[in-house]
N, C-alpha and C positions, 0 to 999 in steps of 0.2 A: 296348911290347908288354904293359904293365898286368903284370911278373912281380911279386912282393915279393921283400925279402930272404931271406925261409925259404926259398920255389922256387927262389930263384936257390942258396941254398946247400945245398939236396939236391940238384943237377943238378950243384954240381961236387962233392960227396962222393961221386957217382955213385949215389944212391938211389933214381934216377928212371933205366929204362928209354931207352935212343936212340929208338928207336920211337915212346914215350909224349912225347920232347921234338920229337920231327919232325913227331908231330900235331900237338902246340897251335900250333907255328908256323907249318904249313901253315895252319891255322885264323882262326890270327893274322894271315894274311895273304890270306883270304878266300874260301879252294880246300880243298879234301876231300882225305885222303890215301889213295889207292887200294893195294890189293894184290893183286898176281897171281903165282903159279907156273907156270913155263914149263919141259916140261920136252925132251928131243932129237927127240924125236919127233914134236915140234907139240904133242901136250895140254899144254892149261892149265886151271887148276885156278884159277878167281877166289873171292876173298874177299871181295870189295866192298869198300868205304868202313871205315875203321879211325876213329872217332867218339875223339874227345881226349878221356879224361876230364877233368871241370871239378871 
């Protein structure tokens, strides 16, 4: 997945966001990673496409 050792070693000091590590991997595996709120009622509230930064 092309990480270096500095990304890999902010990801486990936890300096990197879950979010921010579940995009590039969606990324890295060639799909968008979507987000939506859902809430009892039925409304949802979309966010679209959450963009990795690079």
């Amino acid at each position: 997945m092309d990480v270096t050792k500095g990304r890999a070693s902010e990801i486990e000091r936890g300096h990197i966001s879950g979010q921010d590590v579940l995009a590039r991997f969606v990324v890295a595996l060639g799909g968008r990673l979507h987000q939506a709120i859902c809430f009892d009622d039925g409304d949802i509230f979309d966010d679209g496409d959450i963009a990795a930064i690079t």
